[in-house]
C-alpha positions as CSV (number, residue, x, y, z in Angstrom):
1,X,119.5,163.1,118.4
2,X,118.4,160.6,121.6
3,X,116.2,158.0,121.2
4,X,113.4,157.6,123.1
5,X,113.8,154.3,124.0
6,X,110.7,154.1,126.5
7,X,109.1,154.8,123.4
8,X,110.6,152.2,121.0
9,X,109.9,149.4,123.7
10,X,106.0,149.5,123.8
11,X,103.9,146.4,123.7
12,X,102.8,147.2,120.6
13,X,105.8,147.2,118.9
14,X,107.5,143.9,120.4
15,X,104.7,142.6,119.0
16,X,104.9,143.7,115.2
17,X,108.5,143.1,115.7
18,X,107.3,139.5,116.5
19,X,104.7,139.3,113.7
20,X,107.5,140.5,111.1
21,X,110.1,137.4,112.5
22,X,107.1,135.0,112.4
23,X,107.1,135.6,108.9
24,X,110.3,135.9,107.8
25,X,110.6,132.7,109.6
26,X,108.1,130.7,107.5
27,X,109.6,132.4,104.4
28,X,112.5,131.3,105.3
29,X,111.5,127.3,105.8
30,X,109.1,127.5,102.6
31,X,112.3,128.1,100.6
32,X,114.6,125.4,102.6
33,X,111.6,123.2,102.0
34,X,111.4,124.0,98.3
35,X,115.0,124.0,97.5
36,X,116.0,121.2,95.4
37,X,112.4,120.7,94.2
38,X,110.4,121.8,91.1
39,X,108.1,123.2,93.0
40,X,110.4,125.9,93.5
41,X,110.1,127.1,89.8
42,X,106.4,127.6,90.7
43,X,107.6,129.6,93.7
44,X,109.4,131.4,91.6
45,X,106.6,132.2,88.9
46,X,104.4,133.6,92.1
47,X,106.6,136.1,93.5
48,X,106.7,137.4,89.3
49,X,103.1,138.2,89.4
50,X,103.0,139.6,92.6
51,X,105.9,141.7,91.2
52,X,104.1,142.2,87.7
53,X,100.8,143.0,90.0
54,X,103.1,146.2,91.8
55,X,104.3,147.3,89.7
56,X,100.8,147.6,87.4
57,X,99.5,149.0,90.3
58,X,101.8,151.9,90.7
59,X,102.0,152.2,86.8
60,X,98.2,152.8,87.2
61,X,97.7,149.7,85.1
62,X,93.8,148.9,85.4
63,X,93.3,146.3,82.9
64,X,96.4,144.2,84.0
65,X,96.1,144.6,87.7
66,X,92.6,143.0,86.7
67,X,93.8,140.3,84.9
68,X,96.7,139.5,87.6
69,X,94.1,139.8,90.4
70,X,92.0,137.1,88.5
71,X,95.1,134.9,88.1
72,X,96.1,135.1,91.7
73,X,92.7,134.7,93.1
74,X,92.5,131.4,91.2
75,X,96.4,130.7,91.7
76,X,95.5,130.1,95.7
77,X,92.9,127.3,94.3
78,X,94.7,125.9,91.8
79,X,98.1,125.8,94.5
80,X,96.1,123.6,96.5
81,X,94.6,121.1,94.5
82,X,98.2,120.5,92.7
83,X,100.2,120.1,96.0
84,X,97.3,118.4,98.2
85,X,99.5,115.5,98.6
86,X,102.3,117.7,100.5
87,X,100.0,119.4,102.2
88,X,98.3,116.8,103.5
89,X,101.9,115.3,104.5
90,X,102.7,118.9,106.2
91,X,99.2,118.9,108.1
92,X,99.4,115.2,109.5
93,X,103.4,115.6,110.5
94,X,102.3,118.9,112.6
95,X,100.1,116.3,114.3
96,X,101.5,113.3,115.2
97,X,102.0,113.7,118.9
98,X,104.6,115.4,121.0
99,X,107.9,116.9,119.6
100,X,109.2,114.3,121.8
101,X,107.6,111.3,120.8
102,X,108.2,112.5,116.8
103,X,112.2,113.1,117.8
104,X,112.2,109.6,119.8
105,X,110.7,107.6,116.4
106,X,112.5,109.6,114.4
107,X,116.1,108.6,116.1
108,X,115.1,105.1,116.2
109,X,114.1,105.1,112.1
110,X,118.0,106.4,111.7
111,X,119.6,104.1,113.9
112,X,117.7,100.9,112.3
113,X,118.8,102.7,108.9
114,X,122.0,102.9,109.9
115,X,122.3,99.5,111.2
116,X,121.0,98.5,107.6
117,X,123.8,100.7,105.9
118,X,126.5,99.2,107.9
119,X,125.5,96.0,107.1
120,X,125.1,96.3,103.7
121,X,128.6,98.6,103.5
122,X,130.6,96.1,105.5
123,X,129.4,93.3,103.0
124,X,130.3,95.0,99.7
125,X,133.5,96.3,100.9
126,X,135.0,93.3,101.6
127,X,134.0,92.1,98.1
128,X,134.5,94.8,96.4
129,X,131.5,96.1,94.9
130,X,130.8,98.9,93.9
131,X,128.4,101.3,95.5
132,X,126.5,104.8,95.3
133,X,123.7,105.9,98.0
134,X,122.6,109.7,99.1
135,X,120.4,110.1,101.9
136,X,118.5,113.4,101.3
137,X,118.4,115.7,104.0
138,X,116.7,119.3,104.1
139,X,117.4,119.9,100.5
140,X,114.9,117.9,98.2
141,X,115.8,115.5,95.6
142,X,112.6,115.4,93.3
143,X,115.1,116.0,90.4
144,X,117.7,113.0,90.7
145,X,114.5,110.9,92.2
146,X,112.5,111.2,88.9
147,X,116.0,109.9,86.8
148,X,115.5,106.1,88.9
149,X,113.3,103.8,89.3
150,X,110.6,104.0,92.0
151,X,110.9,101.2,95.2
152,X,109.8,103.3,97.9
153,X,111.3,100.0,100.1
154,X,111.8,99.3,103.5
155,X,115.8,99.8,103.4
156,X,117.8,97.1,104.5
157,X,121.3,95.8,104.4
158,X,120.4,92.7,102.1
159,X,117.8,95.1,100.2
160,X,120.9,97.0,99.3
161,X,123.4,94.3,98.4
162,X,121.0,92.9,96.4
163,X,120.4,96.1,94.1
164,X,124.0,96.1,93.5
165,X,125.3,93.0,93.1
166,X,126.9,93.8,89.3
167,X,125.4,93.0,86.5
168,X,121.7,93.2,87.5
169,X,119.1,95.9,86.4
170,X,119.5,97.9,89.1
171,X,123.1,97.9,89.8
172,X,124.3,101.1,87.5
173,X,123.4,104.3,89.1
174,X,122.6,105.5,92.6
175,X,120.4,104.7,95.4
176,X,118.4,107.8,96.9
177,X,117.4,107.3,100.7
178,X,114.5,109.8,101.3
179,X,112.5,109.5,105.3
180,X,114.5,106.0,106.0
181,X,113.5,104.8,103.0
182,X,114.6,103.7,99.6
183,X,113.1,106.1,97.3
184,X,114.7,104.7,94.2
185,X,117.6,103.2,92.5
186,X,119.4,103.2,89.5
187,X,119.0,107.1,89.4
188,X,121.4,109.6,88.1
189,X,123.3,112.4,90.0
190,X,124.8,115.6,88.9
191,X,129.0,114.7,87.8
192,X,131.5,117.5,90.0
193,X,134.0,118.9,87.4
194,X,136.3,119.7,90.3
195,X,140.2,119.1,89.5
196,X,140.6,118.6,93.3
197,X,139.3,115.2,93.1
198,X,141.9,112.4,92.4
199,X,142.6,111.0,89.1
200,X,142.4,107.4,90.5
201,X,138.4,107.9,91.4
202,X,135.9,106.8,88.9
203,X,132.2,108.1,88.3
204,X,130.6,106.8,91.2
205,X,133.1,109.2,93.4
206,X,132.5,112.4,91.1
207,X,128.7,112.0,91.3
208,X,128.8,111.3,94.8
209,X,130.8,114.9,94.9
210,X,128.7,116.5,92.7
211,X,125.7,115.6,94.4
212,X,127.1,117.4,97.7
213,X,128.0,120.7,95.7
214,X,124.5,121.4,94.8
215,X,123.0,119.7,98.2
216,X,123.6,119.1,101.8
217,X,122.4,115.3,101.1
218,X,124.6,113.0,102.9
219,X,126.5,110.5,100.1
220,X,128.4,107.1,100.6
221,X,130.6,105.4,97.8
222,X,131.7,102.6,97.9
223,X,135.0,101.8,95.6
224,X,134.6,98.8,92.8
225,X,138.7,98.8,92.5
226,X,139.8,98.8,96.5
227,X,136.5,98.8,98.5
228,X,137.4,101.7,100.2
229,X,134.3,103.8,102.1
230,X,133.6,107.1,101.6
231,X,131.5,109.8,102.2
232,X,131.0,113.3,100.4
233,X,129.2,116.5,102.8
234,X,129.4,120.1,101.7
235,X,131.6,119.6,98.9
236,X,133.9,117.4,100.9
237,X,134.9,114.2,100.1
238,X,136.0,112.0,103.6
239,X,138.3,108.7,102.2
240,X,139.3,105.7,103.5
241,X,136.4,105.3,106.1
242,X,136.8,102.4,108.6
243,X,134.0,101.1,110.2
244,X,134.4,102.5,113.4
245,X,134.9,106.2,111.3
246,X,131.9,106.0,109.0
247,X,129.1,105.1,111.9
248,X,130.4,107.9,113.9
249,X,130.4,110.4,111.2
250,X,126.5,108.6,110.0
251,X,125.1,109.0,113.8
252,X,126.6,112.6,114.1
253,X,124.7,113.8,111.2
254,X,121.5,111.7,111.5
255,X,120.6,110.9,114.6
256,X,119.4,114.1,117.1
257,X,121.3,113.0,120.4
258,X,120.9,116.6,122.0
259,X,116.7,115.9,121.3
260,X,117.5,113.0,122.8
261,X,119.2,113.8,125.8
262,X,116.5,116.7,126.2
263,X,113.9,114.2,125.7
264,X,115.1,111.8,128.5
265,X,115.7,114.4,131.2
266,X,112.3,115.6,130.6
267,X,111.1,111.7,131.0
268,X,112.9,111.4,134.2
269,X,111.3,114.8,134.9
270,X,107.9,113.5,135.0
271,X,109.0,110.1,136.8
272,X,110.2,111.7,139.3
273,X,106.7,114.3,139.7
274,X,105.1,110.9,139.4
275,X,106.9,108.7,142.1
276,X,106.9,112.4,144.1
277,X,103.5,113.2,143.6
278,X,101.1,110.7,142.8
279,X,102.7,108.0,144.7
280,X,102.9,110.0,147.7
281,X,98.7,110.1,147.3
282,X,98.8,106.1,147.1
């Protein structure tokens, strides 16, 4: 059997192909959004009654399809009104300006978070202290976030030290970074039960593991007994950090230097159109 492929490429269908990715696409990032979250539990309760209203439907189920239909018509309202926070944050994000401009602000927030890590790492290192801060990423942290207690700071190196200087209310527990921000402290992450990890490392190193089985957040311990720096990822726990390793390994994963590059080509772009074009006019 041949294929007509003259007419399998039409218009039309390129674009219900396109309509069907478009889709699947924002599936897709409603679920990365939502993992991590409770509000994926809710996500999960929607996609039962639409399943429940199929299968009523096919079942020739009057007086339940009713009943569904009621619930999902006022589902839609009631969806709204409880996340009109994040929706509001998801509306005013989409428009804040260029792609470049949000990337360029974006890059800067990291590296000035960096710089407040490093500062704040370098201090309790050499003094031993012991440390525990995740920076979430794509996966949510609403979970671990509701076990601390709420700062929702400015972060910064002496911010840092200060929370956990030992014996102080704040010390025990970890520090969750959420938007270049400290979201809370003192909270309490998930403990791996790997037996890869090494007998010598305490509960600050099995959390921060833990914490990077069940997320892709970004997690740096530092050790109480050595002041060694380290930093889980994907299940993988990177020892014995220097300096020079552990800001490398933070601006590879934080800071977008291909948007960046991008970003300043197309800003030499439209120097060089002006200096070309305008000037010429002058």
């Amino acid at each position: 059997m041949n294929l007509d492929w003259g007419n399998l490429l039409t218009i039309g269908n390129l674009v219900n192909l396109l309509d069907i990715l478009v889709v699947w696409f924002v599936i897709y990032e409603l679920i990365v959004m939502l993992r991590g979250t409770k509000a994926i539990q809710l996500f999960r309760g929607v996609i039962l009654i639409l399943i429940v209203r199929f299968i009523s439907a096919y079942l020739g189920l009057n007086t339940v399809s009713w009943l569904v239909d009621q619930v999902i018509n006022w589902g839609v309202i009631a969806i709204i009104i409880v996340f009109q926070p994040e929706i509001r944050r998801g509306l005013e994000h989409l428009g804040r300006g260029s792609l470049f401009v949000r990337v360029r602000h974006e890059n800067e927030a990291a590296n000035k978070m960096i710089e407040g890590l490093d500062k704040a790492i370098q201090y309790m290192s050499k003094r031993r202290i012991g440390a525990l801060m995740t920076i979430q990423r794509d996966t949510g942290l609403e979970d671990y976030i509701e076990t601390g207690i709420d700062l929702d700071a400015e972060l910064t190196g002496e911010l840092l030290i200060n929370i956990f200087i030992p014996n102080t209310p704040l010390h025990d527990g970890a520090v969750i970074i959420r938007d270049n921000r400290i979201a809370v402290a003192a909270a309490y992450l998930p403990l791996s039960e790997s037996n890869l990890i090494p007998k010598e490392l305490g509960t600050r190193h099995r959390a921060a593991v833990g914490i990077s089985e069940v997320t892709d957040a970004l997690t740096i311990v530092i050790s109480e007994e050595t002041g060694e720096v380290s930093i889980t990822k994907n299940n993988e726990l990177l020892r014995g950090l220097t300096q020079t390793d552990y800001l490398k390994f933070l601006r590879n994963e934080l800071v977008n230097d291909e948007a960046t590059d991008n970003n300043n080509v197309f800003l030499r772009a439209l120097d060089w159109f002006d200096q070309r074009f305008r000037g010429g006019r002058r």
